[in-house]
N, C-alpha and C positions, 0 to 999 in steps of 0.2 A: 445788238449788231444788226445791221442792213440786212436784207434780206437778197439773194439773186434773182437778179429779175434775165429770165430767158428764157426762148422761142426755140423750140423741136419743129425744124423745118425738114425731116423727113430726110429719109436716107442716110443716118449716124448724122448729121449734122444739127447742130446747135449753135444758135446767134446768143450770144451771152452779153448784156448791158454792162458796161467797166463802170458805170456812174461819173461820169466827167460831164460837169459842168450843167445836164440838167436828163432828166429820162430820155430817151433811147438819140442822145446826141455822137456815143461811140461806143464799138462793138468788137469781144474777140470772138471767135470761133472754134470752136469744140467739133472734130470729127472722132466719131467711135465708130469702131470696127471690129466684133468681138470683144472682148477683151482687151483691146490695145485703143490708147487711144493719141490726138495730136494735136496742139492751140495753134492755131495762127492767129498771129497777133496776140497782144496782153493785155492791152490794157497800160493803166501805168503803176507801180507799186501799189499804192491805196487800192487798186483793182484786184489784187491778190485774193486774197478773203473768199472775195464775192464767187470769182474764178472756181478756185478749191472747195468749196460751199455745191457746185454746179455740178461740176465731176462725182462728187460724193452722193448727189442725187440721180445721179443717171447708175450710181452702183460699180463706182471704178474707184479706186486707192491712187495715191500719188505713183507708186511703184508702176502701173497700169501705162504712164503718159510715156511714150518712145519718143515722141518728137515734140521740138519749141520752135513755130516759124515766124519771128518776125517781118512781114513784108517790107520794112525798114525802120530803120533808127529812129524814126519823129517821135516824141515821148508817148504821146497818143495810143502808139501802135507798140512800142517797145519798153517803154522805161518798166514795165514789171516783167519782164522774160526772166533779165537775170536771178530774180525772187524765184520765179516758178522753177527755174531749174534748181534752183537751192534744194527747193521743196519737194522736188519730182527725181529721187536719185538716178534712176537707170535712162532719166532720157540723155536724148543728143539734139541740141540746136542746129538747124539749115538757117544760112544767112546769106548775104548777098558780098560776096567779098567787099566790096565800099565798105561796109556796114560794120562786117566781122571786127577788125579791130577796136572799132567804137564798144562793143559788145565784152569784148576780156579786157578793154581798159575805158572805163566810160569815162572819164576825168573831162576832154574836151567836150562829149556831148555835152555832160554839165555845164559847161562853160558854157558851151553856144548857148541852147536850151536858155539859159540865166539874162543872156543876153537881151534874147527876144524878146521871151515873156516877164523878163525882173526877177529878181532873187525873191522875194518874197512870195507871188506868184505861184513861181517856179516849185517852192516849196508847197505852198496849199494845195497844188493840182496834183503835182507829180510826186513829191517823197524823194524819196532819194535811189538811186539805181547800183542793182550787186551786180558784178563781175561775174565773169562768165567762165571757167577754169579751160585754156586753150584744147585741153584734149578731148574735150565736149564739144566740141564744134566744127558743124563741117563748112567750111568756103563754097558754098554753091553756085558753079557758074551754070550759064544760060544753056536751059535745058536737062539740067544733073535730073534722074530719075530714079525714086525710091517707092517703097511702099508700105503701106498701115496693116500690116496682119494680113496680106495678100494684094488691098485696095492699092489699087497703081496711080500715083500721085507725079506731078511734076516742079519744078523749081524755073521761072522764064526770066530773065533778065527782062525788065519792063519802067525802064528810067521815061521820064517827062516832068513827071510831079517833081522827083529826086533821082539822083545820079545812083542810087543806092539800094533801087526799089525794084523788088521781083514780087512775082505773082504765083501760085499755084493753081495748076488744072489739076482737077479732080476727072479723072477718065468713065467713072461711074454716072457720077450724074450729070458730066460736061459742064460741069459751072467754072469759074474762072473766082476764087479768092483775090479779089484786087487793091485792098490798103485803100489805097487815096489816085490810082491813077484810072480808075472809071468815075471820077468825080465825086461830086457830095448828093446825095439824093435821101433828104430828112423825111420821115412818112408825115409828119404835120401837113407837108406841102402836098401829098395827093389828093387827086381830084379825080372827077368820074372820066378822066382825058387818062388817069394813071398816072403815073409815075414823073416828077418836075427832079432833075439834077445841072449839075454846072459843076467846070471844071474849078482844080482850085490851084492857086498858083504860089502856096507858101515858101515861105523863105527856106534853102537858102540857093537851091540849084533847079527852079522851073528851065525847062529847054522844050519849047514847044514842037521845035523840027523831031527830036527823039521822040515824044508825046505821038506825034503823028503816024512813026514807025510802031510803036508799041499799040497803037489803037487797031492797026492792020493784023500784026500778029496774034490782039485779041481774037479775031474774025477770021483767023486761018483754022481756026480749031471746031471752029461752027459752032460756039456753046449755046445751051440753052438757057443759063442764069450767069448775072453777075452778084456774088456779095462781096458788097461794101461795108469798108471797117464803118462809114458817118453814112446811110446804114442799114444795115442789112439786106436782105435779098430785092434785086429788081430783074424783071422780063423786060418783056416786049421790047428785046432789042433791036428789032429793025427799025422802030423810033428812038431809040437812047441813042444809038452810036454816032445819027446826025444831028442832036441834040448835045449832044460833050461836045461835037466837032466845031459846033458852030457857037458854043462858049468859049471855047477854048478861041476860037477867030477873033471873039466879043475879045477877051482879055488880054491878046495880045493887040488888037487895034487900040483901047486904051492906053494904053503903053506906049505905044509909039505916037499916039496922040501928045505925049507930054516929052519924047524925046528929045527934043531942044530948047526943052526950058527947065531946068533941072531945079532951078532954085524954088524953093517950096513944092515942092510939086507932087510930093506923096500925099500930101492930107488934097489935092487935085484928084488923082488917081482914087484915092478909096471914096470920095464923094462919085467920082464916075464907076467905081465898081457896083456901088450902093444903087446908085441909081440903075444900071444895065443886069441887076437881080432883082430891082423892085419890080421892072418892066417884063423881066421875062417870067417869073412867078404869075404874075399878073395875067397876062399873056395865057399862059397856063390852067386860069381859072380856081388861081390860089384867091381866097375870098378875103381874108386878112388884111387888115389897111397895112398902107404905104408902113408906115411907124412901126407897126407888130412884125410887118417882113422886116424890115432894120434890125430891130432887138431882136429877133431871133435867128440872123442871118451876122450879128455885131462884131463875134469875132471872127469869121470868115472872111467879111467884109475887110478887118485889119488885116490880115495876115494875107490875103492875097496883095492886099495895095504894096504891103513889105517885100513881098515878093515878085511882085513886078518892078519895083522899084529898084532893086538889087540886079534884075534882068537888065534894065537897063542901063545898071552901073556895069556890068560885065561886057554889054557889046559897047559900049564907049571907049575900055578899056584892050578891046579886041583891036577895035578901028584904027 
């Protein structure tokens, strides 16, 4: 069996490697507190193991986990909750009401999910996703506030990436748990400048204008860390925050670059994605040729062109 691969970054906090797709490409998070402990994010099914494997070496039992927080539904981040909870009798899931329902009947997520990435795919990465029994679950809207065995935690409605996607503050160490809406920021790409991310704009609900609100309510809170599910902990936020700002600019000016010419125009889009992360990598003082950013940036690169692509089909259909 695989072994856990995770990072004690101080303060009950632990970045736990899910194994998807290649070493530390995505991550859940293990907060202990006492004796009590809480995941955000999971990983996806096959991440299960690894997860429970983690817990048991920091000396906590399934019985120990009080809370499952998915920051949303993408499989990445959720398809193995429903497992853990299986697994973890006394806890209670926080979810993002979008979300919740996907969560006690996953049938559509499946579907989507199948769509994107292919049925077969779908199946090697993810596995298959359990249900969630309604009365384990709370709907958390923006700003619901609980706690870990005293540790005062919060729940923020935080849509851009997805309509779906909330974030928790940790009031302890002011760090901000952010899923996918502080962008992607892989450690291969650091350099002696620190920390290279960019925003990501996967299928099926990018909204750049909400992106924009949610980046502010980051920075109402003054944090001093962001961790990232893709991955893990960054600082030096007073460079990152105008560094997502100005990807996120980068990926919506493609986009409307190809606004009027619809025909072919995704495999357009992820060629200019590719290329506007070669350059900014690069830029960065990422030393890796052009080709090695590509492959190691390949399915980002897809999954944002689908996702702009799909932006674009929603304001045509607005207009």
């Amino acid at each position: 069996m695989p072994q856990a691969h995770y990072q004690d970054l101080g303060d009950g906090i632990y970045c736990i490697d899910t194994a998807l797709c290649r070493d530390d490409f995505a991550a859940c998070y293990l907060i202990v507190e006492g004796d009590t402990a809480a995941f955000v994010d999971s990983g996806t099914y096959h991440s299960v193991p690894l997860i429970m494997q983690a817990l048991a070496d920091v000396g906590l039992k399934p019985e120990n986990v009080q809370y499952v927080i998915p920051t949303h539904v993408h499989l990445d981040h959720a398809g193995g909750a429903g497992e853990l909870m299986r697994l973890c009798p006394k806890a209670t899931m926080i979810a993002h009401p979008r979300g919740a329902t996907h969560m006690i009947d996953p049938a559509k997520l499946i579907a989507g999910a199948s769509a994107v990435y292919g049925a077969e795919v779908f199946a090697r990465d993810y596995g298959t996703l359990t249900p969630v029994p309604k009365e384990r679950l709370i709907s958390a809207e923006d700003g619901f506030q609980f706690n870990l065995n005293g540790r005062q935690l919060g729940f923020y409605d935080t849509p851009g990436h997805a309509n779906h996607h909330g974030s928790i503050f940790d009031e302890r160490t002011r760090s901000w748990f952010t899923g996918d809406t502080f962008g992607i920021s892989y450690r291969e790409f650091d350099t002696e400048q620190g920390a290279w991310l960019f925003a990501t704009t996967t299928p099926v609900a990018f909204d750049p204008e909400s992106w924009k609100k949610t980046l502010l309510k980051y920075e109402s809170k003054n944090p001093n860390a962001m961790l990232l599910t893709h991955y893990s902990r960054v600082t030096e936020l007073d460079r990152l925050f105008p560094l997502l700002r100005k990807s996120l600019q980068d990926m919506v000016d493609i986009a409307l670059s190809e606004e009027q010419q619809p025909e072919g125009r995704l495999a357009r889009i992820q060629e200019k994605v590719a290329k506007n992360l070669v350059a900014s990598a690069q830029a960065h003082g990422v030393r890796f040729s052009a080709a090695k950013i590509r492959e190691l940036l390949a399915l980002d690169i897809d999954l944002n062109g689908q996702g702009l692509a799909i932006w674009l089909q929603r304001r045509a259909k607005a207009a």
